[in-house]
Structures are given as structure tokens and as C-alpha cells.
C-alpha positions, -999 to +999 in steps of 0.1 A: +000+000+000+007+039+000+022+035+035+047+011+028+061+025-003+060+057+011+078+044+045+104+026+016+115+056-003+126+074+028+159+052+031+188+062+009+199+027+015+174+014+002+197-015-009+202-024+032+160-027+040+146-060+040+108-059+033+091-092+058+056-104+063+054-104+100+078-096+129+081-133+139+094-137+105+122-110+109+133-126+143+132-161+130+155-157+096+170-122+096+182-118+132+215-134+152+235-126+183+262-107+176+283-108+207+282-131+240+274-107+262+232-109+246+238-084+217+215-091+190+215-081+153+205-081+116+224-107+095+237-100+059+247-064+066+208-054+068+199-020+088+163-022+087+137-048+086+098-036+076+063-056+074+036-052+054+023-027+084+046-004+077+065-007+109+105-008+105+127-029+127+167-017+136+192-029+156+217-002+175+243-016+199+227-049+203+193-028+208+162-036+190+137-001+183+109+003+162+086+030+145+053+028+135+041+062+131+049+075+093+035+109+095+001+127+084+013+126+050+008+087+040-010+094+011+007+121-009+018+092-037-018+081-037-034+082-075-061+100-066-049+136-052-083+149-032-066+130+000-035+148-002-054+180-007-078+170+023-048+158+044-028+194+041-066+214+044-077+196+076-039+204+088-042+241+079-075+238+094-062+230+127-030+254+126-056+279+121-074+273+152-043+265+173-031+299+158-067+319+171-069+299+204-025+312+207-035+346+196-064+348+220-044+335+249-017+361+242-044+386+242-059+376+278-023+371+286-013+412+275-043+424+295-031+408+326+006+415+321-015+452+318-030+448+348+004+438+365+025+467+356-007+489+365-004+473+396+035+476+402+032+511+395+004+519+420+025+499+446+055+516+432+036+551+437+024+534+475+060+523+484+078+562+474+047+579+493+057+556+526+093+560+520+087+601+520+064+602+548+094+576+567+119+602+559+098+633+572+086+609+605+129+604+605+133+643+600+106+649+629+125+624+654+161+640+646+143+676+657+127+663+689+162+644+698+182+675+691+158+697+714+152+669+742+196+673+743+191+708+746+168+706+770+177+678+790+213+704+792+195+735+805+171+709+829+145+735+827+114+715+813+104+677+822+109+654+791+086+623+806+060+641+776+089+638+751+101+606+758+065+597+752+062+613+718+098+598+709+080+564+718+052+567+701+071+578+670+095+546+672+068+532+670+053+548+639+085+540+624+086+499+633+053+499+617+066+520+589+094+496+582+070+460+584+047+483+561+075+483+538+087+448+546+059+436+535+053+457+502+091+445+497+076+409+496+046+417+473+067+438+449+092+408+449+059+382+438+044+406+413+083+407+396+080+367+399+046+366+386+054+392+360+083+372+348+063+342+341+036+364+322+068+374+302+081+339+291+044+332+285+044+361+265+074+352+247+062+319+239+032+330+225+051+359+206+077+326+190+044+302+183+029+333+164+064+341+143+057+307+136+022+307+126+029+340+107+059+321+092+034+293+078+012+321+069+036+337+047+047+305+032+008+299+022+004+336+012+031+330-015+013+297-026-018+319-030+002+344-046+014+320-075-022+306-079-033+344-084-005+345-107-017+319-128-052+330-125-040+362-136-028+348-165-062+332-173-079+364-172-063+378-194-066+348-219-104+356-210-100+397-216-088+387-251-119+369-255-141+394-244-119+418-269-126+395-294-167+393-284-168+436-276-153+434-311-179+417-331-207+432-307-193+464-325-194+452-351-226+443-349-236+478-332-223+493-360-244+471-385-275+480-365-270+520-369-259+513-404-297+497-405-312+526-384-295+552-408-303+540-440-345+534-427-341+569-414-329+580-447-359+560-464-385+574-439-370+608-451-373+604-482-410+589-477-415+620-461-397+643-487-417+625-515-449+631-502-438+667-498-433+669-528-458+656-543-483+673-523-461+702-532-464+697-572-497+678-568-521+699-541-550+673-550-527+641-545-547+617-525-516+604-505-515+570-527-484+559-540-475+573-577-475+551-601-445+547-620-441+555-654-432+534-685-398+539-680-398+524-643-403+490-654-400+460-634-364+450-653-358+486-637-370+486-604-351+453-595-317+463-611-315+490-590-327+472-562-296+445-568-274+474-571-287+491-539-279+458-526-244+451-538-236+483-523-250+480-491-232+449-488-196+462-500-202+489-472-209+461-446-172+440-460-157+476-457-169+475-421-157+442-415-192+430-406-206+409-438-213+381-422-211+391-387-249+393-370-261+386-334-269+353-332-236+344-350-215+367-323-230+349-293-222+318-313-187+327-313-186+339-277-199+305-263-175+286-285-144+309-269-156+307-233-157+264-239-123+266-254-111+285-226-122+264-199-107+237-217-077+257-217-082+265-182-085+227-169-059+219-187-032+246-176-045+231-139-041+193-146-001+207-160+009+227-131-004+197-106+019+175-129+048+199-135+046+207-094+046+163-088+073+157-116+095+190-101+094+174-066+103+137-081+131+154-099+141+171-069+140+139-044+157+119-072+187+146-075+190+142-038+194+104-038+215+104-069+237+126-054+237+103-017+245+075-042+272+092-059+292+099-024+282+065-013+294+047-042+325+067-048+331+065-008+327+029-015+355+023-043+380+045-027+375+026+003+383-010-014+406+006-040+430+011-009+422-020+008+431-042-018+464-022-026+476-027+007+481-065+001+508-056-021+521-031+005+506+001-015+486+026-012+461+046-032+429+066-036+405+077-061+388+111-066+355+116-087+345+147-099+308+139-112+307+179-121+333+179-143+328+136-152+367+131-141+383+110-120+415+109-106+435+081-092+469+086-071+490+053-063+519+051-041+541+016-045+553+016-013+528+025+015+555+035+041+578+059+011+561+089+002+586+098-031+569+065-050+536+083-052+522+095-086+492+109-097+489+094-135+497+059-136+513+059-170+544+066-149+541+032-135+556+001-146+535-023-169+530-044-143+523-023-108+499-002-140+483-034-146+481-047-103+462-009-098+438-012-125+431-048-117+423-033-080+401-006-090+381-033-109+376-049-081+366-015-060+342-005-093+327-047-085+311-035-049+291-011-069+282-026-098+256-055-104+259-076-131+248-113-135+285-120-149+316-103-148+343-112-177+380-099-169+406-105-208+439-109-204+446-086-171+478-104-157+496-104-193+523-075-183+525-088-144+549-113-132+548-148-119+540-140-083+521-107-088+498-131-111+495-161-085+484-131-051+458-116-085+442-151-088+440-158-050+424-121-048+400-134-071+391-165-053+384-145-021+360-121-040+343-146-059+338-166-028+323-132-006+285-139+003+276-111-017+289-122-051+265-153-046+244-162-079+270-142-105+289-156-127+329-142-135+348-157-166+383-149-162+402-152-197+443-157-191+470-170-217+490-179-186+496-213-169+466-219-141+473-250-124+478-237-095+442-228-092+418-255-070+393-272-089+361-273-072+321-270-084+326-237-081+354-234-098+363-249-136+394-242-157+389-243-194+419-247-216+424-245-253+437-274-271+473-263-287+469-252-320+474-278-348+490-269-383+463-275-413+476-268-449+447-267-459+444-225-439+480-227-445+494-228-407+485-231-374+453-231-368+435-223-334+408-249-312+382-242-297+367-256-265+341-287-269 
């Protein structure tokens, strides 16, 4: 189904996922310990397992996880589009009302943080009123201790009535100071309390950048559909051009029409002037016409009244042009540009589905690309190590180039060289014969056929080729392929298994009949 296709073209490895029936399945065939300490894992270099559920299966550090949720968007490869378009409306339905219920909740949430700094400053206003009215009680005591010294030195008056006040203002100011003690502690939990409405305020100020950031991102969406219905009104303004035109046209026809039955009632009317004029005892009857008005006459003229009315109407561009043949011409636009219209829609949804499978299949290209060449550079300098080299490949896939840099001896920096036509036939002929083997782990073929590769290496270069062979052939992932290795050199060192068969060519024989030797063939 759409879920698991969709839940399969989310991997970039796509070549590590093994597709199962059931869970049991993947624990039964796909999964092994890995270590004695209770580590468990996927066999054959697998990273994930999935069922036909959709759920996927991985393995990290021994650890099994799984995921079964795929998202809102399971059905955006779906054939028919009106769930992908219901999918993203219901979504955009519910940001919407996530977005009122935020904005609301900042609103209640500025009234009170309002309401808090209202209050601050009243107890602000409270607290500098008690602090004045402390310093003038504190000015008042200094006084009455100065003069109680002055007259406690003369010993003139009794101070029992002074020492009473000074009491009674030490005690003012105790209960001056718990006053402000206390507003000290409420000021300190409106500033709490005011913090809190301030991270609550900045929360709802981020979740709205947010929702103003989807906003905009719609807003440009509607833009380009305005755009494009832009674009269709004016197809349809041409139209109506076209239609005003031959209603003009048609107008035009019409006074033509008017004109000339004016000009004819006019000269109805100057006729009977006329007459009445030359003839004052004319009944008002219609002359009749003389011998030379004959009928012959009467319709000549009429064709050639005709003739010329319809050479004015061409001149006008309005010959064939009436009102039931302009409407007929409007409704025949309008269905063409409908047509037109559906079909500009059914592109864009195309060009907008094949742009975003262009896109995602750039993207994976270019993960395979880095993978792949990662890949070959990887084995290229594995297997030169077994000769006690070194190498690397570089692919540029902008410029289609690739660069390979071998070093003969691993451990000696001055045997490097970038182009291998400075290397001997032989170590030329070991490094190709490794990058084939790098280019092999990328590759897949159902048969691999290698001509000739060990003709310019020696004796034991060729025997550590062949064994290198062997091990690749025999890896679990060359299973079911098939490599023909062609070699004019001596192979009996080789081991002769069912796996492996060595063909030789019978020694030529001399015919004189083709006049030489003459090569075999193998039965």
C-alpha cells in the first residue's frame, strides 16, 4: 500500500531494507547474536527490517527499536490527489485554530501582564509615598532628639511628655518599616509573577512568528495561484476583446440599418412633400411609375442598392457578422477557454509532482554518488595494501573526471604518482586490476568477464591476482554471479572445485589446408 512505499523511499539505502511479512518472520531468519554478552542483530549487513504494516525494525548496539508512526502525509503518492489536498486542508485547518486559540491566549495574557504593571506602578507610587512620609517621620525624630539634648542640658522642662512622643514615633516607624517589609515581599511576587507572564508572552510571541511564518509561506502559494489565474484572465480579456469586437461590429451594422431606414422614412416623407407640393389634389397614394420604371428597372436597382450595401458592410468588416452568429462565437471561446483553463490546472499539478520527483531523485543520486564513490576509494585502498601500497580515487561527477593517485610503497612517500602511465607495466596493470575490483562493490551484473589482465605482471604478482579473485568470488555477496576470467598464462595452480572450472584451449594444430596453425576451440 501507499504506506509502505512511502515508508520505503525514505531510506537512501534502500539496498540495506529488508521488506518481511510479519515480525516473527524477521526474528526467526533475519536476526543473530552478535556478541556473548546478549547483543543481537540483523544478518547479511541489513539495517532495517519492515512488514507489510509499515512498521520498521533496527538494531543499535545490540538494541532492537521500532517505529510505526509515518506521518500525516501517507497518502501524498496516492493516484487519486483529493486525500493529499484534504490531508494538508484539515492540517491548515487546525493550525488555524491552534493559531486563534494562541492569539487569543496572548491577548488575555497582555491584559493581565496590563494589569500587573498597572499594579507595580500603584504599589510603586504606594511604596515612594511611605518612604517620604518615613523620611519626614525620620526628620521629625532628629528635631525632637536634638531639642530633648538641649533641654535635658538647661534641665528647665520635664521630658517624661517627650520621651512619650519619641516612643510613640519609634513606634510609627517599626510599623513603617513592616509596612515596607511587606510591600518589599509583594513587589518581589508581582516581579516573579510578572516574569512568568513574560516567558508566556514570549512563547506565545515565538508560536505566532511561527504561525505568521506558515502564513507567509501559504500567502506566496496563493500568490502563485493568483499569478496563474491572472494569466487566465487575461486569456479571458482577449476573449471578451474579441466578443466587444464583433458586438461592435454588430452595433455598427445595426446604426448602419437605423441610418439607411431613417434616410428611407426621409425620403418617404420628402416625396410626399413633394408631391403634395407639385400635386395639391394628391390623394396620398403611391404614384404610379411610369413606362420607364419598369420591373427589369425597379429590381436592377434594387440589386445594385444591394451590392452596395453589402460592399459597405465588408468595408466594415461585418458581412457576415450578426447577433446570433456573435454569441455563437462567444460560447464557442468561453468552452475553449475552460478547456484551456482545466488543462493549464491538470499541467501545473503535474509539473509541481514531476519538479518534486526530480528534486528527491537529485537528492538520492547525489547520496549514491558519495556513497558509491566512498565505497570504491574505500576497497581501492584496501586491496592495494596487500601488495604493501597505497592509493585513492577522486571523482569529480561535475566535471565527469576521475583521478587516481598510487603510491608503490605504503611506508615511502617519493613513490607516489598521480597518473599511472608513470608506473611500470606491471604495478599499471596490479592498480587497474584493483580498481576493478573496488568498481565490482558497486556494480551489479549477472556476470563479470576480466581479458587478459595479468599479461604484463609477473609470476607472483599473477599467483596473489588469482588468489584475490578467489576471495572475491567466494564473498556472500557475489552469490548467484557468474565471473569468466580469460588468461593465456599457466593456471594450475588454481583449485578445482564445483565452483570453480578451468577451461583450456587445445594447442593449435597446423592445417595446410588454412595454411598454418590453426587455433581450437573448447568442446
Amino acid at each position: 500500500n501507499d504506506l509502505v512505499f512511502n515508508t520505503v523511499v525514505d531510506y537512501a539505502n534502500v539496498e540495506n531494507v529488508v521488506y518481511s511479512h510479519s515480525e516473527d518472520d524477521i526474528m526467526r531468519n533475519l536476526v543473530q547474536q552478535t556478541s556473548s554478552g546478549g547483543k543481537f542483530g540483523f544478518k547479511y549487513d541489513i539495517k532495517t527490517a519492515m512488514t507489510q504494516d509499515g512498521t520498521t525494525y533496527r538494531y543499535t548496539y545490540g538494541l532492537r527499536s521500532m517505529e510505526t508512526n509515518r506521518g500525516k502525509f501517507n497518502n501524498l503518492l496516492a493516484v487519486d490527489n483529493a486525500a493529499v489536498v484534504e490531508t494538508l486542508q484539515e492540517s491548515l485547518r487546525q493550525e488555524q485554530h491552534e493559531f486563534d486559540a494562541r492569539l487569543e491566549r496572548k491577548l488575555v495574557l497582555k491584559r493581565q501582564v496590563e494589569e500587573v504593571v498597572k499594579a507595580l506602578q500603584r504599589l510603586d507610587n504606594n511604596i515612594n509615598n511611605e518612604v517620604q512620609n518615613l523620611k519626614r517621620v525620620q526628620r521629625q525624630k532628629h528635631t525632637l532628639d536634638n531639642r530633648l539634648l538641649e533641654v535635658q542640658d538647661l534641665n528647665r522642662v520635664d521630658t517624661t511628655n517627650m520621651e512619650a512622643e519619641i516612643i510613640e514615633l519609634t513606634n510609627a516607624i517599626e510599623q513603617a518599616d513592616g509596612y515596607i517589609a511587606h510591600l518589599s515581599a509583594t513587589l518581589e511576587e508581582e516581579n516573579r509573577a510578572l516574569k512568568a507572564q513574560k516567558a508566556e508572552h514570549k512563547l506565545a510571541e515565538n508560536q505566532r512568528d511561527e504561525y505568521m511564518r506558515k502564513l507567509n509561506q501559504l500567502s506566496d502559494e496563493l500568490a502563485q495561484i493568483l499569478a496563474a489565474v491572472r494569466g487566465y484572465n487575461k486569456v479571458k480579456e482577449a476573449l471578451q476583446r474579441e466578443i466587444n469586437k464583433c458586438q461592435g461590429s454588430c452595433k455598427e451594422a445595426q446604426k448602419v440599418l437605423e441610418n439607411s431606414q431613417l434616410k428611407y422614412e426621409k425620403l418617404v416623407r420628402t416625396a410626399e412633400d413633394e408631391s403634395k407640393n407639385r400635386w395639391p389634389d394628391w390623394d396620398g397614394q403611391p404614384i404610379p411609375l411610369t413606362r420607364k420604371d419598369t420591373r427589369a428597372a425597379m429590381i436592377k436597382l434594387a440589386e445594385d442598392k444591394i451590392r452596395s450595401r453589402e460592399s459597405d458592410k465588408r468595408k466594415q468588416g461585418i458581412a457576415d457578422c450578426t447577433i446570433p452568429i456573435a454569441l455563437d462565437k462567444y460560447n464557442k471561446a468561453m468552452t475553449a477557454y475552460q478547456e484551456l483553463k482545466t488543462d493549464i490546472e491538470e499541467m501545473k499539478v503535474k509539473l509541481d509532482m514531476l519538479n518534486k520527483d526530480v528534486v528527491l531523485r537529485t537528492r538520492r543520486l547525489n547520496k549514491l554518488r558519495i556513497r558509491h564513490s566512498n565505497s570504491v576509494m574505500a576497497n581501492f585502498e584496501k586491496y592495494l595494501t596487500q601488495r604493501n601500497s597505497s592509493g585513492s580515487v577522486k571523482f569529480d561527477f561535475d566535471e565527469q573526471t576521475m583521478t587516481m593517485v598510487v603510491q608503490t610503497q605504503k611506508h615511502d612517500g617519493n613513490t607516489q604518482v598521480s597518473d599511472v602511465k608513470n608506473l611500470s607495466g606491471g604495478e599499471r596493470s596490479f592498480a587497474t586490476f584493483c580498481f576493478l575490483l573496488a568498481l565490482g562493490h558497486v556494480i551489479e551484473s549477472s556476470f563479470r568477464v576480466m581479458d587478459e589482465w595479468d599479461v604484463f605482471m609477473d609470476e607472483l604478482t599473477r599467483k596473489e591476482t588469482i588468489m584475490m579473485m578467489e576471495y572475491y568470488i567466494e564473498r556472500p555477496e557475489q552469490k548467484g554471479r557468474q565471473f569468466i576470467l580469460l588468461t593465456p598464462n599457466n593456471l594450475s595452480h588454481v583449485s578445482v572445485s564445483n565452483k570453480v572450472r578451468v577451461k583450456k584451449l587445445p594447442d593449435p594444430v597446423n592445417h595446410q589446408s588454412a595454411h598454418g596453425l590453426q587455433q581450437q576451440t573448447i568442446n
